[in-house]
Backbone as CSV, one residue per row, in Angstrom:
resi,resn,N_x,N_y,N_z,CA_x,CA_y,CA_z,C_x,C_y,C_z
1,UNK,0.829,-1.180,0.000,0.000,0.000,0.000,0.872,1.241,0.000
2,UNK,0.197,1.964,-0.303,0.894,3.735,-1.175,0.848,3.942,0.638
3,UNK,1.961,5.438,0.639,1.472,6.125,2.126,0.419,6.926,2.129
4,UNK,-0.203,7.026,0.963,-0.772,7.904,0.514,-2.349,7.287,0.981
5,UNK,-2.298,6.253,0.416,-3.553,5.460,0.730,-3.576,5.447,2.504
6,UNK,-2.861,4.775,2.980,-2.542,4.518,4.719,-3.098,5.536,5.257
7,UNK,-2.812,6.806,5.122,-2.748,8.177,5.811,-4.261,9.045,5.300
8,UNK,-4.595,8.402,4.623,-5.853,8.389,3.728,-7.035,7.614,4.544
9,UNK,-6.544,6.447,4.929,-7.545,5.555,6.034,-7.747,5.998,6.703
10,UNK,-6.446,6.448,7.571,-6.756,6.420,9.094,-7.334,7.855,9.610
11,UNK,-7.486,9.052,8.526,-8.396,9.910,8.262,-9.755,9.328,8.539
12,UNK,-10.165,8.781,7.798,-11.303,8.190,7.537,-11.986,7.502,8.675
13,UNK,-11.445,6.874,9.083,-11.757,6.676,10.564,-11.314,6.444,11.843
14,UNK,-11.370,7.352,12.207,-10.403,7.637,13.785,-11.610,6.852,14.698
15,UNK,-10.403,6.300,15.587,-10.271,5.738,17.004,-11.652,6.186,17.648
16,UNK,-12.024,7.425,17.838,-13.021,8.307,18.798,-14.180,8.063,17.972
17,UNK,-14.503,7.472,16.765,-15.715,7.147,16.130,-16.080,6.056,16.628
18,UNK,-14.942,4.827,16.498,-15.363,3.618,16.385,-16.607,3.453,18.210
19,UNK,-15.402,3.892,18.849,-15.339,3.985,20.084,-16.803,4.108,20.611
20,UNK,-17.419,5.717,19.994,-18.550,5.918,19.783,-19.643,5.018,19.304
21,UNK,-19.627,4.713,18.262,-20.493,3.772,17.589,-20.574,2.543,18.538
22,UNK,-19.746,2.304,18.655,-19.514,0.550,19.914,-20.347,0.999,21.187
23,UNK,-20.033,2.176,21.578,-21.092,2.501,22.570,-22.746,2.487,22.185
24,UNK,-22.811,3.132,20.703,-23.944,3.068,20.989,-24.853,1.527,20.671
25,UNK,-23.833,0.986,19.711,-24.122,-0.310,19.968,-24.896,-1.276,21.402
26,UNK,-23.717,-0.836,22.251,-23.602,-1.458,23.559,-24.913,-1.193,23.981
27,UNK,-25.643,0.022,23.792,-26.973,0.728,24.225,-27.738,0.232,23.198
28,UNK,-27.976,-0.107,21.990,-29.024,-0.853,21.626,-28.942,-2.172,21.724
29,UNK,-27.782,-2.442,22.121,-27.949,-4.181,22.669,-28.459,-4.316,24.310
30,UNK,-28.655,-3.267,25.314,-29.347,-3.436,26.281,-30.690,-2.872,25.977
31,UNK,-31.173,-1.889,25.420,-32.201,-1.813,24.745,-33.054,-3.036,24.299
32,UNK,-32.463,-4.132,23.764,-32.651,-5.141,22.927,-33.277,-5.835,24.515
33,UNK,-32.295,-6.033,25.093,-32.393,-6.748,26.582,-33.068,-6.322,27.239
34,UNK,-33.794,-5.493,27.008,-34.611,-4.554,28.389,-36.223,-4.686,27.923
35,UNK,-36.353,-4.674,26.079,-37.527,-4.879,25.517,-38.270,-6.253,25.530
36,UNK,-37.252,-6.888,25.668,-37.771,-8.410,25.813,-38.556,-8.722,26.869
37,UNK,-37.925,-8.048,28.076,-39.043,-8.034,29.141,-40.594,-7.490,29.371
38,UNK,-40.082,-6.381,28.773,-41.922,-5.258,28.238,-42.632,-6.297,27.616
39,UNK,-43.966,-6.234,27.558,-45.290,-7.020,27.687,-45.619,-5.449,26.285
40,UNK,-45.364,-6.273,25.091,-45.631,-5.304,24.579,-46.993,-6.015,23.451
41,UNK,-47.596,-7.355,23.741,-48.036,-8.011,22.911,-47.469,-8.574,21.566
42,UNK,-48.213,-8.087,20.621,-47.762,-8.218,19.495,-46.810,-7.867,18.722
43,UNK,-46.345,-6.541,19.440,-45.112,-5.739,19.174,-43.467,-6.289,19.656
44,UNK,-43.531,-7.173,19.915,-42.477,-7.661,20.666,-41.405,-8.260,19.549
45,UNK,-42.071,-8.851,18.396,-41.181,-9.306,17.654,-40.580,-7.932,16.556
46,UNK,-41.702,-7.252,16.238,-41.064,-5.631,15.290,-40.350,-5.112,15.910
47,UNK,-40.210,-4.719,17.362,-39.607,-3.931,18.182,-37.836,-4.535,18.106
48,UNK,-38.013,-5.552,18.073,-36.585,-6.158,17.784,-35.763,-6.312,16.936
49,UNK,-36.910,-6.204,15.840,-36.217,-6.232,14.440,-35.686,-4.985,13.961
50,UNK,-36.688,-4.065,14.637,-36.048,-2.843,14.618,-34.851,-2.229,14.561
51,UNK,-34.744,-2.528,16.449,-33.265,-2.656,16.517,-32.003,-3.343,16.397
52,UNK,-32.249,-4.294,15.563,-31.099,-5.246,15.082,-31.080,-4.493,13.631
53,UNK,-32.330,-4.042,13.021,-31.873,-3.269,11.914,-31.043,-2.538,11.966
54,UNK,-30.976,-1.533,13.040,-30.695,-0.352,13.675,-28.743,-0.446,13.487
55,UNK,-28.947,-1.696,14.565,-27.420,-2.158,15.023,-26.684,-2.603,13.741
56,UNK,-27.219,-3.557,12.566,-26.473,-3.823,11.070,-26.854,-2.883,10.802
57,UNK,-27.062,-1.283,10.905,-27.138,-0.359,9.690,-25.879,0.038,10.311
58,UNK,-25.582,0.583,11.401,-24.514,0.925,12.199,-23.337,0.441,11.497
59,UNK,-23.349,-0.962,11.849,-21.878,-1.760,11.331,-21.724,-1.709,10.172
60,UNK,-22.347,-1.982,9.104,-22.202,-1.774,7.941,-21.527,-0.535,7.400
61,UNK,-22.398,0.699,7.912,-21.685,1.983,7.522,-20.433,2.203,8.338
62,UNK,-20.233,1.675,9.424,-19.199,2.482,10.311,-18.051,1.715,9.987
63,UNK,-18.080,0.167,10.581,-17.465,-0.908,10.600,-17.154,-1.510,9.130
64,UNK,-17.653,-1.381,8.234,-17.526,-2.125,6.821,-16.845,-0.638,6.022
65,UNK,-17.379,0.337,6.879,-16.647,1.004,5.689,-17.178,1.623,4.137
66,UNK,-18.849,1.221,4.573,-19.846,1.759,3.512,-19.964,3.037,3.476
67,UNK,-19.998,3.861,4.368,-20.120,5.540,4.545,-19.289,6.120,3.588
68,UNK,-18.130,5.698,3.392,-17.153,6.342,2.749,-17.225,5.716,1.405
69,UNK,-17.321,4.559,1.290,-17.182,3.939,-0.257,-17.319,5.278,-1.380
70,UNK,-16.344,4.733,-1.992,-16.913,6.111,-3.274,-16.831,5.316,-4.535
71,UNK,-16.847,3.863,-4.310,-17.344,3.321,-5.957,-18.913,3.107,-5.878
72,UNK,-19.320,3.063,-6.893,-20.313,3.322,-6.985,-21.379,1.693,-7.279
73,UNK,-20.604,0.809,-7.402,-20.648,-0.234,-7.018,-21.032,-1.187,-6.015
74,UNK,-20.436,-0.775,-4.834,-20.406,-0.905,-3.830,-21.563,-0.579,-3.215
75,UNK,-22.122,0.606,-3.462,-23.294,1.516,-2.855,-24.455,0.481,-3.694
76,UNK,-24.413,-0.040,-4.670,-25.666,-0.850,-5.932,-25.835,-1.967,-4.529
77,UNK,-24.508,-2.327,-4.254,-24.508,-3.691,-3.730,-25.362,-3.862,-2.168
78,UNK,-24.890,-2.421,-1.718,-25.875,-2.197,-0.136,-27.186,-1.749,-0.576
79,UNK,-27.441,-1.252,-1.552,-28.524,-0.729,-1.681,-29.725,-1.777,-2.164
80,UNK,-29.411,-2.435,-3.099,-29.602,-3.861,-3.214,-30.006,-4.990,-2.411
81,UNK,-29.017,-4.916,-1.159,-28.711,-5.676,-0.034,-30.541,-5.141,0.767
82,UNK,-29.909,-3.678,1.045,-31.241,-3.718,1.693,-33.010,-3.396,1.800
83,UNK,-32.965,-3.067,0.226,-34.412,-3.671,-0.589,-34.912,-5.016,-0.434
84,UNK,-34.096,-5.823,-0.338,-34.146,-7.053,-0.524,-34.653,-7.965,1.098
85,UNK,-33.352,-7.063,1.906,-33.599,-7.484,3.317,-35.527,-6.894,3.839
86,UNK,-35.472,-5.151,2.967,-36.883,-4.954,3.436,-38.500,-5.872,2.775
87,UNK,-37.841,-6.633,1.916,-39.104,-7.392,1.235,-39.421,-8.723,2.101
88,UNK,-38.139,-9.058,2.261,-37.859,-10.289,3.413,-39.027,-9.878,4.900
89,UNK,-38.483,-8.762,5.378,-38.948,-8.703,6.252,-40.732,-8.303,6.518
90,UNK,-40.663,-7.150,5.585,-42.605,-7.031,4.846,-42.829,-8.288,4.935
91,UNK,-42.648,-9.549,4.361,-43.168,-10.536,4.210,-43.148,-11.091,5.209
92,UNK,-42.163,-11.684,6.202,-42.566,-12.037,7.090,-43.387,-11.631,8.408
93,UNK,-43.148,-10.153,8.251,-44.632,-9.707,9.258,-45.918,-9.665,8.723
94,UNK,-46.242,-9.220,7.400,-47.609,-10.107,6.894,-47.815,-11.231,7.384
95,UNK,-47.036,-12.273,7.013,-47.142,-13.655,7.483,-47.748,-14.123,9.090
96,UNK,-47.120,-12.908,10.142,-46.852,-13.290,11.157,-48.160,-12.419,11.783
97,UNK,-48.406,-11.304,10.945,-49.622,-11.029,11.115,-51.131,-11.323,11.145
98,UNK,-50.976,-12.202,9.865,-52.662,-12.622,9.458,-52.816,-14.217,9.608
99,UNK,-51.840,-14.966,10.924,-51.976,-16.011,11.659,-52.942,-15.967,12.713
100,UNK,-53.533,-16.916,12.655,-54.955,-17.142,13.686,-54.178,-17.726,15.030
101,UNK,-53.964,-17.019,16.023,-53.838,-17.535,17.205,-54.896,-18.077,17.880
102,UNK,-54.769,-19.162,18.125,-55.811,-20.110,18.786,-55.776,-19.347,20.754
């Protein structure tokens, strides 16, 4: 690698971000832990998905390094990624919706 590139990274993401982000991680993973207990009915399974969305949107941009991407490629490929993840998931709360609980 160029120094050019190196000095170019570590611009890109400093220490005091990651740091950040991991925190707030840390807080939607007790979040996560704290909702499970709430008596929220039916809401109990969206509420989670939520925030696990929440937490892979995080990593992806922070941790993978998507924020910055500047091919344009790359961006088809997340963008792609998460159309796909939102059809997945539409579908399975329809599904999970218009079940007859006995």
């Amino acid at each position: 690698m160029s120094e050019h590139s190196i000095s170019e990274h570590s611009k890109s993401s400093p220490l005091k971000s990651y740091f950040s982000i991991w925190a707030i991680l840390l807080l939607c993973t007790y979040l996560t832990y704290k909702a499970a207990f709430l008596e929220l009915g039916r809401f109990n399974t969206p509420v989670a998905l939520i925030i696990a969305t929440f937490k892979a949107t995080l990593v992806a941009l922070f941790f993978m390094h998507v924020w910055r991407a500047g091919e344009k490629l790359i961006k088809l490929v997340v963008i792609s990624a998460v159309f796909f993840l939102l059809i997945l998931l539409a579908l399975s709360m329809t599904d999970y919706a218009t079940r007859l609980w006995s």
